[in-house]
C-alpha positions in Angstrom: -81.2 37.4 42.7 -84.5 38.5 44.4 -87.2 36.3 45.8 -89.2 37.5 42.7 -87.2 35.4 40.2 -86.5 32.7 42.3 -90.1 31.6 42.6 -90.9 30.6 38.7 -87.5 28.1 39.1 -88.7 26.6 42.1 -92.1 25.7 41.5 -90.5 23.9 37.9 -88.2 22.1 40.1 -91.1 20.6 41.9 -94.0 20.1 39.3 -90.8 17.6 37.8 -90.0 15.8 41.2 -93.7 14.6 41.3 -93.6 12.8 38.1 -91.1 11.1 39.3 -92.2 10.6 42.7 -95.4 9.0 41.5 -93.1 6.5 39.3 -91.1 5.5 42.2 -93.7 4.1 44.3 -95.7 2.8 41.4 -92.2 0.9 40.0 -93.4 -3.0 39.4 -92.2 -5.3 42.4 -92.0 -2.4 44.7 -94.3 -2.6 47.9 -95.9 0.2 48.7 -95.2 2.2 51.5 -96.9 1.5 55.0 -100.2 3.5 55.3 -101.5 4.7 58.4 -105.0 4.0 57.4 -104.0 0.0 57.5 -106.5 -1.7 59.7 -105.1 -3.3 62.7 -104.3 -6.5 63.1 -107.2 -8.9 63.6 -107.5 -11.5 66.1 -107.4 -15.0 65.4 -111.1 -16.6 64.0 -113.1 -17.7 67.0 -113.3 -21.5 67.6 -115.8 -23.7 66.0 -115.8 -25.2 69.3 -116.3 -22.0 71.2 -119.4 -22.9 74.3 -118.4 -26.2 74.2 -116.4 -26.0 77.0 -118.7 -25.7 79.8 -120.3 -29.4 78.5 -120.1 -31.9 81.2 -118.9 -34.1 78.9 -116.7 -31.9 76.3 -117.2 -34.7 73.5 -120.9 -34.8 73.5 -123.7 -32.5 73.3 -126.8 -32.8 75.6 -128.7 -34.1 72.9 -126.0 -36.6 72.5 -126.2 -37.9 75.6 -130.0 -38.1 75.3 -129.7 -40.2 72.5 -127.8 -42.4 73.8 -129.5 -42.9 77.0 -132.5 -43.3 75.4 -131.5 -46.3 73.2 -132.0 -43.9 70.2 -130.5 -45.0 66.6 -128.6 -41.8 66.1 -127.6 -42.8 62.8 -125.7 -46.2 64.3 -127.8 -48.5 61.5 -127.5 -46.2 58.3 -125.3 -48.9 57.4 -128.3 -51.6 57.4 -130.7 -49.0 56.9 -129.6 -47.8 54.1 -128.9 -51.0 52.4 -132.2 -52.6 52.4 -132.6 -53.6 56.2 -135.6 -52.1 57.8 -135.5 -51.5 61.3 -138.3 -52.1 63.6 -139.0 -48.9 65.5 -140.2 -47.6 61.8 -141.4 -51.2 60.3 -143.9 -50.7 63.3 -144.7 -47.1 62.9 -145.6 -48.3 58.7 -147.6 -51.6 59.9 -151.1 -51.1 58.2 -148.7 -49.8 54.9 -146.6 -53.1 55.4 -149.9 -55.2 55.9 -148.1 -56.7 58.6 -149.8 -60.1 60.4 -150.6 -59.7 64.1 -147.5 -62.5 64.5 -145.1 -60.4 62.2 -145.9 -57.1 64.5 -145.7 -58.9 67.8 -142.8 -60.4 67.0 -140.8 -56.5 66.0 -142.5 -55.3 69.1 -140.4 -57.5 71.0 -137.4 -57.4 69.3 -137.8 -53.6 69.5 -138.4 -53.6 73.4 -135.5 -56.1 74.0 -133.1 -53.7 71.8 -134.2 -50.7 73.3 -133.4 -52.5 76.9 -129.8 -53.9 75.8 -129.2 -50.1 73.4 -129.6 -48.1 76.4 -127.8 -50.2 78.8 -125.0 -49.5 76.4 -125.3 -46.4 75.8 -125.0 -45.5 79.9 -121.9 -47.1 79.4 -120.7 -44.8 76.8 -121.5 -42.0 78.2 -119.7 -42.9 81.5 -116.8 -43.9 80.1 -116.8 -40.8 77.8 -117.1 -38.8 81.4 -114.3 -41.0 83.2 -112.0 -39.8 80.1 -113.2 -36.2 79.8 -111.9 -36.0 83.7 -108.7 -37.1 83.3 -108.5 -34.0 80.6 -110.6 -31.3 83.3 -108.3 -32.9 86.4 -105.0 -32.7 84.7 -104.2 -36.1 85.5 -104.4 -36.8 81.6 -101.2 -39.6 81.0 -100.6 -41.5 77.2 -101.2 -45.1 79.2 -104.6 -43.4 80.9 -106.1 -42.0 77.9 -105.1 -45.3 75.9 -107.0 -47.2 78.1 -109.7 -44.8 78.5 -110.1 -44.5 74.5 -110.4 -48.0 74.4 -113.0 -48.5 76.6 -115.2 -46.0 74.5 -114.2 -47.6 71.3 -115.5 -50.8 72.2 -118.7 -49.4 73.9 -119.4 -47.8 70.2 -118.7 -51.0 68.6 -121.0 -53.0 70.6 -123.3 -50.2 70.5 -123.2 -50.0 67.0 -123.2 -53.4 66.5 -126.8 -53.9 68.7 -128.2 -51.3 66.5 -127.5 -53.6 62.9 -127.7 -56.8 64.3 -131.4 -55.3 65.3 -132.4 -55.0 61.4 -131.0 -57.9 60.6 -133.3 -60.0 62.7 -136.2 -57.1 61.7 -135.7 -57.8 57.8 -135.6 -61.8 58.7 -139.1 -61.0 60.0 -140.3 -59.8 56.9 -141.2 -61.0 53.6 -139.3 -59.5 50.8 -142.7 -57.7 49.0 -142.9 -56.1 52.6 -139.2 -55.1 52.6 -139.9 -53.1 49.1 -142.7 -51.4 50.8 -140.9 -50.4 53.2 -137.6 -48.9 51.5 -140.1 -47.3 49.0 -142.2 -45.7 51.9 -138.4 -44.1 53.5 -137.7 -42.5 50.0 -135.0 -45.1 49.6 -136.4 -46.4 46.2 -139.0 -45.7 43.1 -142.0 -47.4 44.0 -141.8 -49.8 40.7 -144.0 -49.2 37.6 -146.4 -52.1 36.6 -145.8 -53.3 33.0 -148.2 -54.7 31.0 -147.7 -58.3 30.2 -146.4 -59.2 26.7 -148.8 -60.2 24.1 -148.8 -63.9 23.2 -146.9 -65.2 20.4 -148.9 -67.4 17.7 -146.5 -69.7 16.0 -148.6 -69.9 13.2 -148.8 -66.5 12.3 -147.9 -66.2 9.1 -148.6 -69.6 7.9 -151.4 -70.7 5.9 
């Protein structure tokens, strides 16, 4: 058989094999076969705590430790704040919206210069013992009695610290009268100032008779 007959066979042969072909790799619960146009294989996602390592102190940020050097709330009284207990760095900032008496705004002044004394006393503390367990990490000399003790030592500067910063509106609020307190929440945005209602009209018990 010549090359001339062959050729109409052959190219039948493979206009059938492609059918098939393309069935094959399109068969239901068949994976596909490997591409060379694949993308590589990506790296693993960056940490959220990438930068953070050249902190002095890997557990706070530098405005963390401003905070708490400064004596700054730092959201340690949302508990009180948030509940009705005005503190007294912002009862004195609202004074002439309060109508405080010269007594009532002496008095927070000093409350707020005494907490600010014993707040950032405390918060040195912190931050020192936050450094004295950060090294144990950077020295390698990290041990499960060492970093007990050292995580106890920060845990109970954050309660105290926490604690100055409530006990502080509690004795602000005791300074206050309530009228004042309502002013104050309302003047944060933590209430709707209230809406005077017109008083009832009187009754006559007679009404009606004759």
């Amino acid at each position: 058989m010549t090359l001339r007959h062959c050729l109409p066979a052959l190219a039948a042969a493979l206009m059938a094999a492609v059918p098939a072909a393309a069935q094959h790799a399109a068969a239901p619960g068949r994976n596909p076969a490997p591409s060379a146009a694949l993308s590589p294989v990506q790296s693993p996602a960056t940490s959220p705590y990438a930068g953070e390592q050249s902190r002095p102190i890997k557990a706070l940020a530098e405005r963390d430790v401003a905070d708490l050097l400064a004596g700054s709330g730092a959201g340690h009284a949302k508990a009180a704040e948030l509940n009705g207990y005005p503190g007294p760095a912002h009862v004195i900032a609202l004074r002439d919206r309060l109508a405080l008496d010269s007594e009532q705004l002496r008095a927070s002044q000093a409350l707020m210069a005494a907490h600010q004394t014993r707040a950032r006393a405390l918060g040195a503390e912190l931050v020192e013992a936050e450094r004295r367990l950060d090294a144990l990490f950077a020295h390698r000399a990290a041990q499960p009695h060492a970093v007990d003790s050292a995580t106890a030592e920060v845990g109970r500067l954050q309660a105290r610290l926490r604690a100055e910063h409530l006990n502080t509106h509690l004795q602000q609020t005791a300074l206050l009268r309530p009228e004042q307190v309502q002013a104050y929440n309302e003047a944060r945005g933590y209430t709707t100032p209230a809406v005077p209602t017109a008083p009832a009209a009187p009754t006559n018990p007679h009404r009606g008779h004759h």
